[in-house]
C-alpha positions as CSV (number, residue, x, y, z in Angstrom):
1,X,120.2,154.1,117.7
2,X,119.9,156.8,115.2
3,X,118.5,159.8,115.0
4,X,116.3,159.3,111.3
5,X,112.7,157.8,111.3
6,X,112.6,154.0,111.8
7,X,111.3,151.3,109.1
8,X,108.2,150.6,111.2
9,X,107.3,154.3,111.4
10,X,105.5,154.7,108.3
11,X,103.7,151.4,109.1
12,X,102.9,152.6,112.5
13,X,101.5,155.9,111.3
14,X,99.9,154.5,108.6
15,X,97.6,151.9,111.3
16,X,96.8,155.0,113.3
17,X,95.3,156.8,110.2
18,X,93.4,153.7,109.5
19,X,91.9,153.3,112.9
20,X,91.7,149.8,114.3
21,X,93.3,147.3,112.2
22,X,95.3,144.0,112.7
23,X,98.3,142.1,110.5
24,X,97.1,139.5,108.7
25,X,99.2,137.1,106.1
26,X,97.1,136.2,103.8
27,X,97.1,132.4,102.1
28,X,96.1,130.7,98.5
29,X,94.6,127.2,98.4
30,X,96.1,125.7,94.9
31,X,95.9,121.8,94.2
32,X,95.0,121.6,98.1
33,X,98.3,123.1,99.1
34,X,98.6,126.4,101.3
35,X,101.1,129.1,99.2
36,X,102.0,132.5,100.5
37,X,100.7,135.4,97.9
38,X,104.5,135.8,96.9
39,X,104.7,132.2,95.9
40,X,101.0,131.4,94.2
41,X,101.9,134.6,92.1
42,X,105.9,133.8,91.2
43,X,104.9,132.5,87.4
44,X,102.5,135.2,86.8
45,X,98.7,136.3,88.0
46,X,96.7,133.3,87.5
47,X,93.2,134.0,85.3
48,X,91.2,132.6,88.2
49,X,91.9,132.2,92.3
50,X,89.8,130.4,94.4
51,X,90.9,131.0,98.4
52,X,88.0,131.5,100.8
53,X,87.0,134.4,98.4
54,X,85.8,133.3,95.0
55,X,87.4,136.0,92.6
56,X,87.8,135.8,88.7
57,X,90.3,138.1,87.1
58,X,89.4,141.7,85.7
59,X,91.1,141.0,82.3
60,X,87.5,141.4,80.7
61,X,86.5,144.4,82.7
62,X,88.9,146.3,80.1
63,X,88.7,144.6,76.9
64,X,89.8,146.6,73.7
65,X,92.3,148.8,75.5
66,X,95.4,148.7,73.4
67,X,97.6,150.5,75.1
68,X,98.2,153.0,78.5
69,X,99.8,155.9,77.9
70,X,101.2,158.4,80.6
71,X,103.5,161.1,81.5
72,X,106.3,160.8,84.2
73,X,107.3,163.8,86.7
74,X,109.8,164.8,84.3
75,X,107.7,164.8,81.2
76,X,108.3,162.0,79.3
77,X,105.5,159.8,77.2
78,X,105.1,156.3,78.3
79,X,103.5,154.1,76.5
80,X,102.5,150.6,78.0
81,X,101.1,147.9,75.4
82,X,98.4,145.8,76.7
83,X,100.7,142.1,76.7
84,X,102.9,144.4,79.3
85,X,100.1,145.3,81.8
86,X,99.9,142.5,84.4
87,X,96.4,141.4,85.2
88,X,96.4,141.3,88.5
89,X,93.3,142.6,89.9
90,X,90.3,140.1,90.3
91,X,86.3,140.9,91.6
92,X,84.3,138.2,93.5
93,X,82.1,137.3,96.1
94,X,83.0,136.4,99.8
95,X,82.2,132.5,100.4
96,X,79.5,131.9,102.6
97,X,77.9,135.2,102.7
98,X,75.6,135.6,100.0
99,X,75.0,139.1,98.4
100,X,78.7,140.1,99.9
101,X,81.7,141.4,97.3
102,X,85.6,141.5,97.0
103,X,87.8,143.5,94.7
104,X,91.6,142.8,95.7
105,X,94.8,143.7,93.7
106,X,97.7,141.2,94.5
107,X,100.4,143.3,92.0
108,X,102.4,144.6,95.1
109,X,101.1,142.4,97.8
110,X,97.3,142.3,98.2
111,X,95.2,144.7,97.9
112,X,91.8,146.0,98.6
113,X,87.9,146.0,99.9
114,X,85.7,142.7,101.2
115,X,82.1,143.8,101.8
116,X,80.4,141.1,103.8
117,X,77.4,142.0,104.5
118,X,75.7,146.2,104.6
119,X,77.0,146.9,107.6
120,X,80.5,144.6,107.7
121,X,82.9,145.8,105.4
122,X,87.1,145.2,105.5
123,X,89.7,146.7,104.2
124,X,93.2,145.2,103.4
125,X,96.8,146.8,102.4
126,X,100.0,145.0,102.1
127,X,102.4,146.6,105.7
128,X,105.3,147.9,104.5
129,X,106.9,148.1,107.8
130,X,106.5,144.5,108.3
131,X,108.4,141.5,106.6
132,X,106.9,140.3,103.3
133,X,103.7,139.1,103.5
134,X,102.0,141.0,106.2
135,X,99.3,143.1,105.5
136,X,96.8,145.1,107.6
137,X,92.8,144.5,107.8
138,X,90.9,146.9,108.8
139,X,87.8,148.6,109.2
140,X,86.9,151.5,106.5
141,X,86.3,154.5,108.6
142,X,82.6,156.2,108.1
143,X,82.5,159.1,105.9
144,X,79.9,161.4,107.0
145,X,78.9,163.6,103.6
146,X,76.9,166.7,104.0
147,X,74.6,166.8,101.0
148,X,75.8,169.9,98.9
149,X,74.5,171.4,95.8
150,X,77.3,171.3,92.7
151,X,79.5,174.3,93.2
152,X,79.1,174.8,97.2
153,X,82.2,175.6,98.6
154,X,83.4,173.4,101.9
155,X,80.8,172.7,104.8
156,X,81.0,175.1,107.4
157,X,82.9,173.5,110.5
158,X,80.6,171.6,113.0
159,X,79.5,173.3,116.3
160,X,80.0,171.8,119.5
161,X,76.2,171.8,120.7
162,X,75.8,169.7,117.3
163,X,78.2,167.4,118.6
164,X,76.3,166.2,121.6
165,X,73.2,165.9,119.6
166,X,74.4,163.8,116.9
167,X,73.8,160.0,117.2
168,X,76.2,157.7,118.1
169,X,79.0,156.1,115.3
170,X,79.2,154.1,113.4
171,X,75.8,154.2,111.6
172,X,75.0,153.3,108.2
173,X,72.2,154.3,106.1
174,X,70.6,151.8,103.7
175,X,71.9,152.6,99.7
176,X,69.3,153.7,97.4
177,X,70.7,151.4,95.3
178,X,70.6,147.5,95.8
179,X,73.5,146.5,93.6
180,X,77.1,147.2,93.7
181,X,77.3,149.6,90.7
182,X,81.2,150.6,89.2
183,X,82.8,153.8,87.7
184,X,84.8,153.9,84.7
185,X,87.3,156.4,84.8
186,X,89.0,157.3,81.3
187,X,91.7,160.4,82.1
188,X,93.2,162.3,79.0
189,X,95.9,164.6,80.4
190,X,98.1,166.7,77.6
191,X,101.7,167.3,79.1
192,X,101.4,170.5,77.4
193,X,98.5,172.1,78.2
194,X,99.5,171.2,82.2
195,X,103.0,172.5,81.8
196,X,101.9,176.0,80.3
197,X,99.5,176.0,83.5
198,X,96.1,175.6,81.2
């Protein structure tokens, strides 16, 4: 027995944070056969995957990027063409449920969120405390935001009265907006400006 933090703490402390969860392995149906993730995926991220989600690659989703470019700790200028980047993030829907959604990453084990219905929502991260191929699921915590105006500093901290007078969690207000709507994020970070402290 030694005195350093085990392998499975991490993974331990990592299923508190999340709340309830449970391991799960997940499967891919190919040609009728039952593969682990690490074996569908051994010869590269197929285009397509059909498993009890129905989920189409995200190639398209960034069509006429050439190249990624970052900066490492240290400093130095990466550059990553577009035939090195794996593809391996897909979108879909969940079989079965009508009007539901998926977006998984299987790069490093799978990956992601599965949004059944409005108020049933999953989601699911490789466990790296547990042999290969076991993930968690789990239920995404509610985020209760306090509508603020642009430039507000931090909510002040809740009372204790307002405690007992708050309704019950989890609740879930409907979405102004019916459909699923996505954010493209384009970051332009110059090494120098960051490292003179602009």
């Amino acid at each position: 027995s030694g005195s350093g933090p085990r392998a499975g703490d991490s993974s331990r402390q990592r299923r508190a944070e999340l709340g309830r969860s449970w391991h799960v392995t997940p499967k891919v149906l190919r040609d009728g056969r039952t593969l682990s993730l690490a074996e569908a995926t051994q010869g590269g991220f197929p285009a397509r995957l059909r498993v009890l989600l129905e989920l189409e690659g995200t190639r398209l989703l960034v069509l006429g990027a050439g190249a990624l470019f970052y900066y490492l700790p240290n400093g130095t200028r990466v550059t990553q063409e577009a035939s090195e980047q794996e593809h391996c993030c897909y979108r879909g829907t969940v079989r079965g449920f009508p009007g539901s959604w998926a977006s998984l990453c299987a790069c490093a084990g799978l990956s992601g969120h599965l949004q059944l219905s409005e108020t049933r929502s999953y989601g699911l991260e490789p466990d790296t405390g547990s042999p290969p191929g076991q993930h968690i699921a789990y239920r995404p915590r509610e985020v209760r935001l306090v509508p603020r105006a642009c430039g507000q500093g931090p909510p002040d901290p809740p009372r204790a009265e307002a405690e007992e007078t708050e309704p019950p969690w989890p609740q879930r207000g409907k979405r102004a907006v019916a459909e699923q709507r996505f954010v493209e994020l384009v970051m332009v970070v110059d090494h120098a400006a960051v490292s003179a402290g602009q």
